[in-house]
VODOKE-287084 format. One record per atom (N, C-alpha, C): x, y, z; residue number from 1; atom name; chain. Coordinates in steps of 0.02 Angstrom, whole numbers, always signed. Layout:
VODOKE-287084
ATOM       x       y       z  pos  site  unit
ATOM       X       Y       Z  NUM    CA     A
...
//
This chain:
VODOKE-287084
ATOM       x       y       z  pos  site  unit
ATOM   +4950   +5231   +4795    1     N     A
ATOM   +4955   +5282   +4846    1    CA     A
ATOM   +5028   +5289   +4866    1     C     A
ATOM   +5036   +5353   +4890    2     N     A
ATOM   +5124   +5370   +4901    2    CA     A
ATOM   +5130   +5361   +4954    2     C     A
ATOM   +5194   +5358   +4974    3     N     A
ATOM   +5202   +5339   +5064    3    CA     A
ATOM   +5179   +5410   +5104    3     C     A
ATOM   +5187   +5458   +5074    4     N     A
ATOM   +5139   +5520   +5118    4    CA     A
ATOM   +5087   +5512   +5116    4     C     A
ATOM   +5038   +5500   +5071    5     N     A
ATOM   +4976   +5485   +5059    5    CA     A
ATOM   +4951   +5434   +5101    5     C     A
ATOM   +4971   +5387   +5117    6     N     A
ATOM   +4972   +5319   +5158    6    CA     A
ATOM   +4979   +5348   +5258    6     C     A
ATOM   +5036   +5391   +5233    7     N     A
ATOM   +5030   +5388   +5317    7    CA     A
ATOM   +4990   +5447   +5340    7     C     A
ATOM   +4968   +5507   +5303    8     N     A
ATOM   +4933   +5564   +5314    8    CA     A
ATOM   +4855   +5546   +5317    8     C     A
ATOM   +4859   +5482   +5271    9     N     A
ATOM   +4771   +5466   +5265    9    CA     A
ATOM   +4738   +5416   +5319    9     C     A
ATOM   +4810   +5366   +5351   10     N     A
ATOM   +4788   +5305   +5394   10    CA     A
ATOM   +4736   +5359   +5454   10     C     A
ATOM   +4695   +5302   +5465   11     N     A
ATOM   +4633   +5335   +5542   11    CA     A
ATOM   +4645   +5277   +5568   11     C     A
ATOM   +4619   +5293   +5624   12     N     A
ATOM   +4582   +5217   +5672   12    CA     A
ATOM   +4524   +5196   +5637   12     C     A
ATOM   +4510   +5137   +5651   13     N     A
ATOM   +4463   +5117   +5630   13    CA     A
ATOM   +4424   +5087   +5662   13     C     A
ATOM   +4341   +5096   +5702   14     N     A
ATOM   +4313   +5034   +5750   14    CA     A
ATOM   +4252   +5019   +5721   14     C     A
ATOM   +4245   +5016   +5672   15     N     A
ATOM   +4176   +5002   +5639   15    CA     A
ATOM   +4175   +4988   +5587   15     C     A
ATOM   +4168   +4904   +5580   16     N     A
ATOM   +4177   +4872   +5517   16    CA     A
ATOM   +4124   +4849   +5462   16     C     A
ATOM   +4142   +4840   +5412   17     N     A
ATOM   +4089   +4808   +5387   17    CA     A
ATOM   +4088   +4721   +5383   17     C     A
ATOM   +4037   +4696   +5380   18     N     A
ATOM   +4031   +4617   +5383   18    CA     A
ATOM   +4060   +4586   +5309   18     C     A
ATOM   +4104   +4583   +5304   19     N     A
ATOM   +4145   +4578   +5221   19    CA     A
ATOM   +4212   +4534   +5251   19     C     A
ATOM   +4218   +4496   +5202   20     N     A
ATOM   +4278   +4451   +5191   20    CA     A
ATOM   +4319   +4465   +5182   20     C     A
ATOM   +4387   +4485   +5236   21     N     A
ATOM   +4443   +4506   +5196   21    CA     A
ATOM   +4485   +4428   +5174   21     C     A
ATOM   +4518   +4423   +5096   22     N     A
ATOM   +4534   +4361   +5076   22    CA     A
ATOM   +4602   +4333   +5098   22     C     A
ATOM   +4605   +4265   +5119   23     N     A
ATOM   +4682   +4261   +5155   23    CA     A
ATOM   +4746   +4289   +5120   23     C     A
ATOM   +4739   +4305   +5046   24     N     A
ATOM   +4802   +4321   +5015   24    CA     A
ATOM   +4813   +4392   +5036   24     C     A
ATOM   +4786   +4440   +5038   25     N     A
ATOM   +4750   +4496   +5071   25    CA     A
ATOM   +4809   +4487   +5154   25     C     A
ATOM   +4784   +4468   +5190   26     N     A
ATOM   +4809   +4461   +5265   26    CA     A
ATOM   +4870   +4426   +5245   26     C     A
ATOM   +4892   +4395   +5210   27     N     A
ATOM   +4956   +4359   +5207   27    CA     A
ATOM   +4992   +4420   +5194   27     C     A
ATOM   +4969   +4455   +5138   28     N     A
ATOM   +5020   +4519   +5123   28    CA     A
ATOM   +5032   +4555   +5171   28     C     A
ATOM   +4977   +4573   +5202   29     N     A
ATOM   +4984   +4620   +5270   29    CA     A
ATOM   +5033   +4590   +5315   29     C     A
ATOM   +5028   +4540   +5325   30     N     A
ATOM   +5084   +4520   +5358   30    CA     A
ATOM   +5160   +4510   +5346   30     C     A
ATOM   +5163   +4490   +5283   31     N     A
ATOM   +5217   +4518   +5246   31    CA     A
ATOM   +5236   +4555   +5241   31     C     A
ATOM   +5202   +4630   +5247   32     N     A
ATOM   +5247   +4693   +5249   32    CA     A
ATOM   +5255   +4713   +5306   32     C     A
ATOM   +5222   +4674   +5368   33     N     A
ATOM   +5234   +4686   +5446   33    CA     A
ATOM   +5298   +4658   +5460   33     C     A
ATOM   +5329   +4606   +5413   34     N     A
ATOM   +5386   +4573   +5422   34    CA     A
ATOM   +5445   +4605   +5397   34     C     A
ATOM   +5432   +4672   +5354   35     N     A
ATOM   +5473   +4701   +5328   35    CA     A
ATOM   +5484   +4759   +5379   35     C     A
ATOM   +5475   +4757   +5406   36     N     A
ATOM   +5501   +4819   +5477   36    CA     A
ATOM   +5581   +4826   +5493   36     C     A
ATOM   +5588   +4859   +5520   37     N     A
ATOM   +5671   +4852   +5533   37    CA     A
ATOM   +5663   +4833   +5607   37     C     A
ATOM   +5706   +4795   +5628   38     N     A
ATOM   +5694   +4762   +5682   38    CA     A
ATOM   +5790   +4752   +5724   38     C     A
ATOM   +5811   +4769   +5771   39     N     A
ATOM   +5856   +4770   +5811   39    CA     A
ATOM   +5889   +4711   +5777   39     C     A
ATOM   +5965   +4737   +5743   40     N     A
ATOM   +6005   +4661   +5734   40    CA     A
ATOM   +5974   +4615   +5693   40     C     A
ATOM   +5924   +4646   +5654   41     N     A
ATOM   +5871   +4605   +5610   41    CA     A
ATOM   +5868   +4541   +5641   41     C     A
ATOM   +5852   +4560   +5706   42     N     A
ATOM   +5817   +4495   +5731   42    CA     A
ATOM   +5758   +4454   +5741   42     C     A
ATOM   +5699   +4506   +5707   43     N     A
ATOM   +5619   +4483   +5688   43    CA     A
ATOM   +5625   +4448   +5722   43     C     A
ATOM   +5583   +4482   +5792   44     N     A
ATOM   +5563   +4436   +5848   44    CA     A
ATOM   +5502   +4437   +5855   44     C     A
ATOM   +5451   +4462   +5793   45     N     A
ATOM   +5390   +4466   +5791   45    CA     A
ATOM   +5352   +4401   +5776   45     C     A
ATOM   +5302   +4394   +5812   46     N     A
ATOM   +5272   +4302   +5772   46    CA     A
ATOM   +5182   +4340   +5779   46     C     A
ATOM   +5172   +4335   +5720   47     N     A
ATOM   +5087   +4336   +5689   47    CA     A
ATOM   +5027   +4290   +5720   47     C     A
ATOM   +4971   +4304   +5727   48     N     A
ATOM   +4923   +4223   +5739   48    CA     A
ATOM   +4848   +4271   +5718   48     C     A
ATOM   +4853   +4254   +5650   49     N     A
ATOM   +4779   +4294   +5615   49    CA     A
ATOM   +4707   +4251   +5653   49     C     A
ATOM   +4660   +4283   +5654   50     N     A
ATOM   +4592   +4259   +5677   50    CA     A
ATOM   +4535   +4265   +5647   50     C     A
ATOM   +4483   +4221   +5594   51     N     A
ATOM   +4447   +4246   +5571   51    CA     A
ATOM   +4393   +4200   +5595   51     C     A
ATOM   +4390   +4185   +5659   52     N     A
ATOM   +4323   +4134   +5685   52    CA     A
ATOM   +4296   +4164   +5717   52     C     A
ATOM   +4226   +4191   +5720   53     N     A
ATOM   +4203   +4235   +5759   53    CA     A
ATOM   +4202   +4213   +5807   53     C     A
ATOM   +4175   +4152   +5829   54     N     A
ATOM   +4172   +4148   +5916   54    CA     A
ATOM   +4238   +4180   +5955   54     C     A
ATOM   +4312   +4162   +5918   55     N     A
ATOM   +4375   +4137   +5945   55    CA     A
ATOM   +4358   +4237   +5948   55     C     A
ATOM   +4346   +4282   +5865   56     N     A
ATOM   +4380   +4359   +5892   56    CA     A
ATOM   +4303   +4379   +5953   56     C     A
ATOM   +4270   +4361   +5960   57     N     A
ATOM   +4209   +4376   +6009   57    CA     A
ATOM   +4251   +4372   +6094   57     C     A
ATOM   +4291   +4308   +6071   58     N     A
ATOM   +4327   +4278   +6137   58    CA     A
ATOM   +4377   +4334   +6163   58     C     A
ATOM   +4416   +4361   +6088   59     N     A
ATOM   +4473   +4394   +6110   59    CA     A
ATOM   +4450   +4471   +6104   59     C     A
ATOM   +4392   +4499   +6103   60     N     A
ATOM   +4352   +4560   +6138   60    CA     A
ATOM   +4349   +4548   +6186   60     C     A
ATOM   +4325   +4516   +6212   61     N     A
ATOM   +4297   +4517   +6277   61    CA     A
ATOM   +4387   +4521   +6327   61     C     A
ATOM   +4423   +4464   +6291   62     N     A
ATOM   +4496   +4454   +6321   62    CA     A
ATOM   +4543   +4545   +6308   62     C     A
ATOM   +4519   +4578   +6290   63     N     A
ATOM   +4524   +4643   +6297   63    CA     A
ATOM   +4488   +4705   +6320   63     C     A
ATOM   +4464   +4673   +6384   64     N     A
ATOM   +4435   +4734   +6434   64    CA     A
ATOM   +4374   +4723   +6419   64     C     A
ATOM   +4346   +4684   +6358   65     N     A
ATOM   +4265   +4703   +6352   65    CA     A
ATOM   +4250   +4738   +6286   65     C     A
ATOM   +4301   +4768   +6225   66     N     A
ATOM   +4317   +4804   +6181   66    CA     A
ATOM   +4252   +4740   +6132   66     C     A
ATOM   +4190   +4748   +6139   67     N     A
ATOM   +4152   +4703   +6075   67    CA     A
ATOM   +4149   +4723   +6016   67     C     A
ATOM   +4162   +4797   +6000   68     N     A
ATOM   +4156   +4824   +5940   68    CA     A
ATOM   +4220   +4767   +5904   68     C     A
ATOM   +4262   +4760   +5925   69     N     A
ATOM   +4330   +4715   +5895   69    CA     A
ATOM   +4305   +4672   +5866   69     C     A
ATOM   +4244   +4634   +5875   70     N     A
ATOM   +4228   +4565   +5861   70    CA     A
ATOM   +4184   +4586   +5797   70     C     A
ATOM   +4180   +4644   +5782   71     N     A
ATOM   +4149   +4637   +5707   71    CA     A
ATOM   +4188   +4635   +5652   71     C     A
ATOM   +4259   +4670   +5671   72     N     A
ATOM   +4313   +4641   +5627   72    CA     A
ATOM   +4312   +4594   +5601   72     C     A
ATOM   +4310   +4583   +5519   73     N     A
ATOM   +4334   +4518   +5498   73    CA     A
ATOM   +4392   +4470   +5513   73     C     A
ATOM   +4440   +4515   +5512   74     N     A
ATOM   +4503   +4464   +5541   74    CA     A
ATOM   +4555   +4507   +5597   74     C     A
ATOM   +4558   +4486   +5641   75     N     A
ATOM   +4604   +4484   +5689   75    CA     A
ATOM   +4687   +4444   +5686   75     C     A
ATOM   +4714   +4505   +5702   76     N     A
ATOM   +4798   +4475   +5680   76    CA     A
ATOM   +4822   +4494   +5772   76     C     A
ATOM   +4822   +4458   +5809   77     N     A
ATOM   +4885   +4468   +5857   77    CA     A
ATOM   +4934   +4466   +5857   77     C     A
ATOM   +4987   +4504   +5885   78     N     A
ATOM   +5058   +4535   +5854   78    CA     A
ATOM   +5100   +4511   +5916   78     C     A
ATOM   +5135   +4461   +5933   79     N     A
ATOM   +5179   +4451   +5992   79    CA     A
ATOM   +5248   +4450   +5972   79     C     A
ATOM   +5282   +4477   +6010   80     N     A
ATOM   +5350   +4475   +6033   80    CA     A
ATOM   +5389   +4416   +6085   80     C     A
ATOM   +5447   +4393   +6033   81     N     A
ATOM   +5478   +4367   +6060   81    CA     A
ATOM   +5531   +4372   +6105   81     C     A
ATOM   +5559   +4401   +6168   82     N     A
ATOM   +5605   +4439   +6173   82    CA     A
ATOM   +5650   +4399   +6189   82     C     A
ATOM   +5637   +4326   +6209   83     N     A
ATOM   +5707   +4299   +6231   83    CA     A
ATOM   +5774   +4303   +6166   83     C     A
ATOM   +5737   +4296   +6101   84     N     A
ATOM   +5758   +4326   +6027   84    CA     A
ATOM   +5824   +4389   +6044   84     C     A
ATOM   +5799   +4412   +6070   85     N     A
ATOM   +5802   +4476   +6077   85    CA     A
ATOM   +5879   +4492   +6128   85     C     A
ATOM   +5849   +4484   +6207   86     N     A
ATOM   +5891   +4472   +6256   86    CA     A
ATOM   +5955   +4438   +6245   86     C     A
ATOM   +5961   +4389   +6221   87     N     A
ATOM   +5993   +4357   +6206   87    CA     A
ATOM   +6065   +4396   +6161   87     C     A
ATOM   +6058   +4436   +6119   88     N     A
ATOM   +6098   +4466   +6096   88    CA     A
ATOM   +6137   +4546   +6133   88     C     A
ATOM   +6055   +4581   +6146   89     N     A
ATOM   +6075   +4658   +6182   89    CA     A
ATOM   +6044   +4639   +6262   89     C     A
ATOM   +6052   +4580   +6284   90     N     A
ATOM   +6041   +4601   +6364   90    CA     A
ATOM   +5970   +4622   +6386   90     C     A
ATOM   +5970   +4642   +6461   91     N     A
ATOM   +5897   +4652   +6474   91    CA     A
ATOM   +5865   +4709   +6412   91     C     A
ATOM   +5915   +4778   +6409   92     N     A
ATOM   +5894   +4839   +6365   92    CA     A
ATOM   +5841   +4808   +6304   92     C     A
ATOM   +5892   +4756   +6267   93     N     A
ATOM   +5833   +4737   +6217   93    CA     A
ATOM   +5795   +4679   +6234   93     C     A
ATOM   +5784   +4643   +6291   94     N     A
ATOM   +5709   +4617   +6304   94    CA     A
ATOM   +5646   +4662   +6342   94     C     A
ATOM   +5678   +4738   +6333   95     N     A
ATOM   +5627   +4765   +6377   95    CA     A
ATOM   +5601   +4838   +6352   95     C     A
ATOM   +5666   +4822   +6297   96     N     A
ATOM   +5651   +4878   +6261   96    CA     A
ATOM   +5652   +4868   +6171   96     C     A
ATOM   +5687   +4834   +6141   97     N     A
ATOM   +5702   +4836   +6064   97    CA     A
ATOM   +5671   +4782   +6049   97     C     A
ATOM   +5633   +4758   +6106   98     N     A
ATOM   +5584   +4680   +6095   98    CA     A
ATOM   +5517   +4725   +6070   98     C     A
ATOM   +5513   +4766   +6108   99     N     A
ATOM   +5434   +4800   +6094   99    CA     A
ATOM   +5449   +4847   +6039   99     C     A
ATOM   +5502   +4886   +6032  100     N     A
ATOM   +5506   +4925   +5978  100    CA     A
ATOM   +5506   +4889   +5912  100     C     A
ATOM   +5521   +4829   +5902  101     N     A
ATOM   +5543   +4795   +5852  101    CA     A
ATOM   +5458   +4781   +5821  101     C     A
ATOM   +5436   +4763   +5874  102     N     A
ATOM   +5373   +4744   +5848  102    CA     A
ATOM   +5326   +4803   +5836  102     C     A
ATOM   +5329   +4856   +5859  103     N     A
ATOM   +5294   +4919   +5860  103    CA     A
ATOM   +5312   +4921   +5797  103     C     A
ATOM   +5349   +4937   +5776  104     N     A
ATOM   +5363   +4960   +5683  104    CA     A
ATOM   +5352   +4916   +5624  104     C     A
ATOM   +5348   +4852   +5660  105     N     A
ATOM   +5297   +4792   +5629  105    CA     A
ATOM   +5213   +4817   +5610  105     C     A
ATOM   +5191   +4825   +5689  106     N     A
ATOM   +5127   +4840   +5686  106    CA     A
ATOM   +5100   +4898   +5641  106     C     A
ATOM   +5155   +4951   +5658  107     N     A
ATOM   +5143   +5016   +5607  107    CA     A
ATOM   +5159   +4978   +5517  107     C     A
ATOM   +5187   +4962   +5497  108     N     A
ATOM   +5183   +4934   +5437  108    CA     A
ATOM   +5099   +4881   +5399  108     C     A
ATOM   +5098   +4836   +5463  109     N     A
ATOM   +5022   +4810   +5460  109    CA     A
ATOM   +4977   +4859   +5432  109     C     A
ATOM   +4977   +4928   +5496  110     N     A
ATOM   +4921   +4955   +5489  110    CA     A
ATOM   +4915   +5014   +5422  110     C     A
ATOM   +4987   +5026   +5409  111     N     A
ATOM   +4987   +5077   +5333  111    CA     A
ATOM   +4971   +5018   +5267  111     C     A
ATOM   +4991   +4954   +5287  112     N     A
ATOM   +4961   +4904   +5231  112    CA     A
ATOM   +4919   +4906   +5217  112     C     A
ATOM   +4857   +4892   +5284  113     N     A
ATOM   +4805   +4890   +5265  113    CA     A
ATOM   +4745   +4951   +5255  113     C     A
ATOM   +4778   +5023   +5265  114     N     A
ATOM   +4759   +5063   +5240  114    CA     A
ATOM   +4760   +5077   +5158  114     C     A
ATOM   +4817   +5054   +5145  115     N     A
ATOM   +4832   +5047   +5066  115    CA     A
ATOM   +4782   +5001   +5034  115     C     A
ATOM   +4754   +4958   +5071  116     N     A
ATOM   +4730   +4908   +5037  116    CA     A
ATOM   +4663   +4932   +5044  116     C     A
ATOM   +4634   +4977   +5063  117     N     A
ATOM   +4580   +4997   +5070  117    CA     A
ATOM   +4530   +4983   +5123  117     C     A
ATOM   +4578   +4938   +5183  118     N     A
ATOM   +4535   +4918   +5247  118    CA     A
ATOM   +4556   +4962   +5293  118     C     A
ATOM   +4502   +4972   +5334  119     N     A
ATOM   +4528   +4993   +5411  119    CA     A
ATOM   +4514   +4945   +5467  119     C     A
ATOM   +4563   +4986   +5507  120     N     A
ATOM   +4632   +4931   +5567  120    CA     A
ATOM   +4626   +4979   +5610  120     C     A
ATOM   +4632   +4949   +5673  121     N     A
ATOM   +4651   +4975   +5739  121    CA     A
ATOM   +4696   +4947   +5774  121     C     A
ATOM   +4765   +4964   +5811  122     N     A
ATOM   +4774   +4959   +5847  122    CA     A
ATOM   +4754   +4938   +5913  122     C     A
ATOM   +4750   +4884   +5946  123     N     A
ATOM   +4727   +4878   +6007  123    CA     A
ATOM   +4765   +4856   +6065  123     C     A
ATOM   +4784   +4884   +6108  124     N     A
ATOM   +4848   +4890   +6155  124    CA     A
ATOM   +4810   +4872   +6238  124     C     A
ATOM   +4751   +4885   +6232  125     N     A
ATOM   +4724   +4840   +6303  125    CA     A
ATOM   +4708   +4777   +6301  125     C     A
ATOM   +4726   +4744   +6344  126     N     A
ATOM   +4688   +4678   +6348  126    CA     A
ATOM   +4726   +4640   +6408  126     C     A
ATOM   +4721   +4587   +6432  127     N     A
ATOM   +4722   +4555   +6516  127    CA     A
ATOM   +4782   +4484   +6446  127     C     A
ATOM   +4847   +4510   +6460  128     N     A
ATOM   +4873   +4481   +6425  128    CA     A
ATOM   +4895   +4417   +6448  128     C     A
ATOM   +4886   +4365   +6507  129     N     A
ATOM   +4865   +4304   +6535  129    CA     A
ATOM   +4816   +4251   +6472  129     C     A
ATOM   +4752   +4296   +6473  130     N     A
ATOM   +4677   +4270   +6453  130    CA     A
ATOM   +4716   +4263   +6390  130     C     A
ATOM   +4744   +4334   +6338  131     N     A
ATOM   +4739   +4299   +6263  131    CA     A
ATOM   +4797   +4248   +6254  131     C     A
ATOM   +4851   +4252   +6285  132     N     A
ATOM   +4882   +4180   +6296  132    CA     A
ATOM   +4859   +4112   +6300  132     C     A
ATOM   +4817   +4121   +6345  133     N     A
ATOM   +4775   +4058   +6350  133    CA     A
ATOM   +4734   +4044   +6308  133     C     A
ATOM   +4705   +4100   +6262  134     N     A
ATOM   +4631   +4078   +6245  134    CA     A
ATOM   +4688   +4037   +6161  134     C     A
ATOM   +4753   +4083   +6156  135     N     A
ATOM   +4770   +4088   +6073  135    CA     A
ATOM   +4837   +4024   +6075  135     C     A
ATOM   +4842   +3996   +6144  136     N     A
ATOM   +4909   +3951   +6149  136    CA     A
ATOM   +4970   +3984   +6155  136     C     A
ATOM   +4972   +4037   +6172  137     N     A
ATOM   +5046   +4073   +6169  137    CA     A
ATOM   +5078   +4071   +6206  137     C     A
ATOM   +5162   +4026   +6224  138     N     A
ATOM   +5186   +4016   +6258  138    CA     A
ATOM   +5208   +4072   +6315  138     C     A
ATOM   +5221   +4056   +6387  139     N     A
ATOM   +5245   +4105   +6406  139    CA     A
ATOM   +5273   +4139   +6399  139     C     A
ATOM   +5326   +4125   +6382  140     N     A
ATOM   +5405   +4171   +6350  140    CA     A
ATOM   +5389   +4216   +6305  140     C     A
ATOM   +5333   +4219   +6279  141     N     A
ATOM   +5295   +4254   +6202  141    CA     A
ATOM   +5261   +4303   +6227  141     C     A
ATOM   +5286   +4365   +6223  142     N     A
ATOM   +5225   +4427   +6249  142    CA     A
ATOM   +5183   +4455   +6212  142     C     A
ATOM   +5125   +4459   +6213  143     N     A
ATOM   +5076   +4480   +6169  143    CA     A
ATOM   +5069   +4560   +6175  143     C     A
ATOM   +5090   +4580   +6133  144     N     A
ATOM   +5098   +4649   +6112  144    CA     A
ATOM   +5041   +4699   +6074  144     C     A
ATOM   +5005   +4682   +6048  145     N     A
ATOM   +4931   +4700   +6029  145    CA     A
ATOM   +4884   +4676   +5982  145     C     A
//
């Protein structure tokens, strides 16, 4: 598929089928989420895939209540690091080129895994305290979607 083809064809996706996506599969996806262009190529993005249902059941609910999520086979949360970030451009890029950096991450994820023949959603609500807690993510680490 061509990169027009890829980005003209990506949808949302909330309705999955009960199918195995294989870890080499999600490794790639993540791999091309790592290929983003990122401020000062400072990839301040950090990954934490999920394929235990109780844990993505946990992290539906840890997003407003969203249960359709939990039929997803695998769950990838996408956090930002911004102290990464700050550190070089100041507050501007912990408040701003921290989230952009990772936004063009996420958009790469989700044209991956359109290519690959899965569908992906974006999910941008959730009580971002709870998935910290539920996934270990340090404070300093903002969970981005």
């Amino acid at each position: 598929m061509d990169t027009i083809e890829c980005i003209m064809g990506r949808r949302t996706v909330r309705k999955y089928k009960d199918q195995y996506v294989d870890k080499d599969i999600v490794t790639r996806l993540i791999d091309l989420a790592r290929q983003a262009p990122s401020s000062g190529n400072l990839q301040n993005w950090e990954f934490i895939y999920v394929t235990n249902k109780a844990r993505r059941e946990a992290l539906s609910e840890a997003c407003n209540d969203q249960f359709w999520m939990s039929e997803a086979p695998v769950h990838i949360v996408v956090c930002s690091n911004p102290t990464k970030v700050k550190a070089f451009y100041g507050t501007r890029g912990e408040h701003l080129y921290a989230v952009q950096n990772v936004s063009a991450a996420i958009q790469n994820l989700l044209l991956g895994a359109h290519n690959q023949g899965l569908g992906a959603c974006w999910v941008g609500e959730f009580d971002e305290v709870k998935v910290q807690n539920l996934m270990g993510i340090p404070e300093d680490v903002r969970v981005q979607a």
